[in-house]
N, C-alpha and C positions, 0 to 999 in steps of 0.2 A: 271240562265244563262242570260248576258246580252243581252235586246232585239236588233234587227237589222233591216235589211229588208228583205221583203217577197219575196219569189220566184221568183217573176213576177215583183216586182221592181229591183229585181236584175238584171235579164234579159234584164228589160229599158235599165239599165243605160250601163249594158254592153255592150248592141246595139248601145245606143248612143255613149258611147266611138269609138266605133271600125271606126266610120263616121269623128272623128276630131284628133287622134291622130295619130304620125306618127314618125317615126323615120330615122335619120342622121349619115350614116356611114363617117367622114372627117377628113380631116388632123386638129388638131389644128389650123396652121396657115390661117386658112377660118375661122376662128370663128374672133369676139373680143366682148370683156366686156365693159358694159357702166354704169355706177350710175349716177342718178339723183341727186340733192340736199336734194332731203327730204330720200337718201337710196336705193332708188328701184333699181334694178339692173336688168338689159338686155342682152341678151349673141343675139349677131347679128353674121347672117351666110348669109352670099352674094351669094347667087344662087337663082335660081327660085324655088325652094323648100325648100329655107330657110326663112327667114324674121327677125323680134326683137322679141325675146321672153322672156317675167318676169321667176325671175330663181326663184323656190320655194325655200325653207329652207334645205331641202335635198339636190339640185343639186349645192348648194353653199360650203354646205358641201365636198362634191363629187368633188366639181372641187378644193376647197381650197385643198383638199387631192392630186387629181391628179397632181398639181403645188407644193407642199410641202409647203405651207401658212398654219398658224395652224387655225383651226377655230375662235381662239378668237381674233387673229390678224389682221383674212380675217373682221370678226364683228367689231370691233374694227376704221380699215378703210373705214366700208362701211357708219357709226353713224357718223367718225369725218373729212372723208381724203377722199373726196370718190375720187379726180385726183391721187392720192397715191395708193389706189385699183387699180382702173383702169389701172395706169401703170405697177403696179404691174404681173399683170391677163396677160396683154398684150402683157407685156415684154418675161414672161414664156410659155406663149400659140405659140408666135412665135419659141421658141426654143425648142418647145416638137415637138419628131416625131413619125413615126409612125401614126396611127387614132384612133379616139373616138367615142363614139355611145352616142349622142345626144338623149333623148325621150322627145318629145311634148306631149300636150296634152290641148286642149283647149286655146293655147297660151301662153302654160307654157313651158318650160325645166326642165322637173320633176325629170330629171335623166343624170350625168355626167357620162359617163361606159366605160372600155374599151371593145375595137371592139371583144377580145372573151366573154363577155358576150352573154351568148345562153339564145332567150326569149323564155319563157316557159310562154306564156300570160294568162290572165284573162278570155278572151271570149273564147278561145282555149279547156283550162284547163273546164271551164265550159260544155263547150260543147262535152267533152269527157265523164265526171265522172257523171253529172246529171243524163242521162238515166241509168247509171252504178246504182248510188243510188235511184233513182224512182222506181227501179227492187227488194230491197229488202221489206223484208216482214214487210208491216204497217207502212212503214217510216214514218216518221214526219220531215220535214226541220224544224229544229226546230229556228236557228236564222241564217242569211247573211248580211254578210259587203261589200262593197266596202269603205276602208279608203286611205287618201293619198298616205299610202307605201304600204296595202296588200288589198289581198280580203280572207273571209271568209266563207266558209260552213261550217255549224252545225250540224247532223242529228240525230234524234234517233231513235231505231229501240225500240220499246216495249214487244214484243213478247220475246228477247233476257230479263231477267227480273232475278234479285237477290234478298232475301230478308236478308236484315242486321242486322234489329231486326224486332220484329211485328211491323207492319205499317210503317214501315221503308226501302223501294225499290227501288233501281237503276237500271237503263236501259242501255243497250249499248248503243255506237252511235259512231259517225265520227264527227272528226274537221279535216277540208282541208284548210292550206292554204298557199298560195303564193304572193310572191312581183314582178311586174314587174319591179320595180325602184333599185335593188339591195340594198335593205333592208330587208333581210331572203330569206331561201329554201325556194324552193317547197316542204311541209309536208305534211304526213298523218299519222293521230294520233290516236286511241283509245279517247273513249272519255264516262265518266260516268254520269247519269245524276239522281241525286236526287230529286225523284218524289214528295216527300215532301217538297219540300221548290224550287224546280227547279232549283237547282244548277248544274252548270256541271264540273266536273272534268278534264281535259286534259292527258293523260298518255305516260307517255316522251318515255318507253317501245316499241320496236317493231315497233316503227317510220319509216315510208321511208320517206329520207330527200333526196331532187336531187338539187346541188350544181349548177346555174345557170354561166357555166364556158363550153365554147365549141372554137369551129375551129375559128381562126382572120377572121374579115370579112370586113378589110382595101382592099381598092383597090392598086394595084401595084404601080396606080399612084397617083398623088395628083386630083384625083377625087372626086366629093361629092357621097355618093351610097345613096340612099333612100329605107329605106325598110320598107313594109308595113303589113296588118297580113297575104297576102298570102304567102309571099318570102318564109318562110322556114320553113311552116304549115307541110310539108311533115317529118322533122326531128324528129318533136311530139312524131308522132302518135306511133313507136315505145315504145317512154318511156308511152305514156299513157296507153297503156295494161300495163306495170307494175304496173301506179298505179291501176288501176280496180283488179287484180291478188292479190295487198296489201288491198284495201278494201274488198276484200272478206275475208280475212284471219284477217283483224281487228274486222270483226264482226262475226268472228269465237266462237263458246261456250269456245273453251280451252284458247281464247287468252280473253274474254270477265271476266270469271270464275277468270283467273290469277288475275285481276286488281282488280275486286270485292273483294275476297280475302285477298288482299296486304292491301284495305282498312278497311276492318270489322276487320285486326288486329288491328287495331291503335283505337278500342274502348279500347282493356285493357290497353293502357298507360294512367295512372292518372297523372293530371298536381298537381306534389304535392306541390309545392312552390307557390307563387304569382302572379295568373294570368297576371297579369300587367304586371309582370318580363318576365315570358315568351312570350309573345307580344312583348316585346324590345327587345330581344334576336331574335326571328326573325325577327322585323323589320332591325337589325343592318346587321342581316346575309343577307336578299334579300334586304335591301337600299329600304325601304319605306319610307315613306315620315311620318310627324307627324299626318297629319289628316287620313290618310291610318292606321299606327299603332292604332291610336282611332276609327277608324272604326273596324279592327279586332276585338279588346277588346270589343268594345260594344256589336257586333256579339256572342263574345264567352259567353262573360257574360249574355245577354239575352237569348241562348241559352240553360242553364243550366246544360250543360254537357262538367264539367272539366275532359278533355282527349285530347290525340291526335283524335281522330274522332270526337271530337269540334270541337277543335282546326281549322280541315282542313276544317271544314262545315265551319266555321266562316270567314276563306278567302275566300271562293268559294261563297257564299254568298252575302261578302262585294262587289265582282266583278260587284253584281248587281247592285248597287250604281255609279259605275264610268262614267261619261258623256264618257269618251274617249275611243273605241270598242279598238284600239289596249291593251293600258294601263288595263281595264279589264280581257282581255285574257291571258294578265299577271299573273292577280290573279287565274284563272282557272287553268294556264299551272304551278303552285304554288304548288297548292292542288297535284297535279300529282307528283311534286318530294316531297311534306312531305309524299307521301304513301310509296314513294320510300327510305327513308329514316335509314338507318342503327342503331341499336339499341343506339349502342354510344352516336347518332345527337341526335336522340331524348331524349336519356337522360340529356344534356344541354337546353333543351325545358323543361322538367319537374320538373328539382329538381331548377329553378332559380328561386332566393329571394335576 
């Protein structure tokens, strides 16, 4: 599993965050867009709770969206045209109605959203499910992110323990995670952890997914609203006993036993055709990238077990290699759908040459 931060960094940062970010309920027409000459882009909001804030790579996205500007056109004019952007941004921001939800964060505009996105926040969400997960038997936090768009819990519980061959044992666990920036659900996942090699599996199965989409929170009038983590802490707490109710049930024997299972089948698939082939074959199907599909292969190959239970070791594996926590979690949440995988799928996996 790829490593992260420890419990207690986790906890910093999400303390720290909670002291500098803030969020913007307003009409469009209070905002405007400004670029620099070398690019940098500024979304200014005139009130005393607004200022100039540098717009990250997502919330450019998100507003090029929200405006109907494609991204590569919004890119395009912000490298060669940036008075062309600008009027662009400008022009349409004054004619959208309705409100937006603006999030800051260190002096950023991390997040361009409309006013029914319901936060389902980081420090919240933390502060709900930790003592939920501290409670079960033996935990291990095993890896935590805070990345640009999500945050991530890991845990594994060992007690919960399969064995798949001699010396060969997995453990249950939990992977929790959420976007405040409207970049993924809030999930909670099954989670397998190969004790031999520390890889962990994600299992798509049995998922609670909560679709960050609630009541408009525009004011009647052309007001700016500001809202901060206490305003709507109260809406939570309801959905958070759901999820505590779902991780107990994740880390259930019947639901733990299912996944283990699903995996120990994929030792009898032999990859009978050309290792290589079938690494192209799934790099074409999940869109890897060239040195990602050479990472797999290498994995599978130094592994020495041509199978689907390679196979999936070999991506779950490669994930430990990846510099970037989302982009790894990738290859984790991978291994979970080739377990999932219908006889069919994986026989275009096996017989390719």
């Amino acid at each position: 599993m790829r490593n992260g931060r420890t419990l207690e960094e986790l906890a910093r940062e999400l303390t720290r965050q909670l002291e500098t970010k803030k969020d913007l309920v307003l009409p469009p027409s209070a905002m405007r867009h400004e670029t620099d000459g070398q690019g940098e882009t500024r979304l200014v909001i005139d009130h005393p709770d607004g200022g100039r804030f540098a717009v990250t790579e997502l919330a450019r996205r998100q507003l090029g969206g929200k405006l109907n500007i494609p991204y590569a056109y919004f890119e395009r004019m912000r490298t060669e045209q940036q008075d062309l952007l600008d009027r662009n941004v400008n022009t349409w921001l004054q004619c959208d109605e309705g409100h937006k939800m603006v999030r800051t964060l260190d002096g950023q505009a991390r997040a361009f959203l409309s006013d029914r996105y319901r936060r389902l926040d980081n420090y919240d969400l933390a502060n709900a499910v930790i003592p939920i997960l501290g409670g079960l038997p033996d935990v291990r936090f095993e890896s935590m992110e805070l990345t640009p768009t999500r945050m991530y819990i890991k845990v594994v519980v060992p007690p919960l323990a399969y064995t798949m061959a001699p010396g060969d044992i997995v453990q249950a666990g939990i992977a929790i995670t959420n976007s405040e920036v409207g970049h993924g659900t809030l999930s909670v996942q099954p989670l397998l952890y190969r004790v031999l090699c520390s890889n962990g599996l994600i299992v798509p199965e049995r998922a609670l997914r909560k679709t960050h989409i609630g009541r408009a929170l525009g004011a009647e009038d052309n007001a700016v609203q500001v809202y901060k983590e206490d305003t709507l802490l109260a809406d939570d707490r309801a959905f958070f006993l759901k999820v505590r109710d779902v991780i107990q049930d994740v880390v259930a024997e019947t639901t733990f036993l299912e996944a283990a299972r699903k995996m120990q089948r994929t030792q009898g698939i032999q990859l009978r055709g050309d290792p290589a082939k079938s690494v192209q074959v799934l790099a074409n199907r999940y869109e890897l990238s060239d040195g990602e599909r050479a990472g797999v292969l290498r994995h599978l190959v130094s592994g020495g077990e041509l199978s689907g239970y390679g196979l999936v070791n070999a991506v779950t594996h490669f994930s430990q290699e990846i510099p970037d926590y989302d982009r790894a979690t990738v290859f984790e949440e991978l291994g979970g759908k080739l377990i999932e995988l219908p006889a069919r799928e994986w026989e275009g996996l096996a017989a390719a040459s």
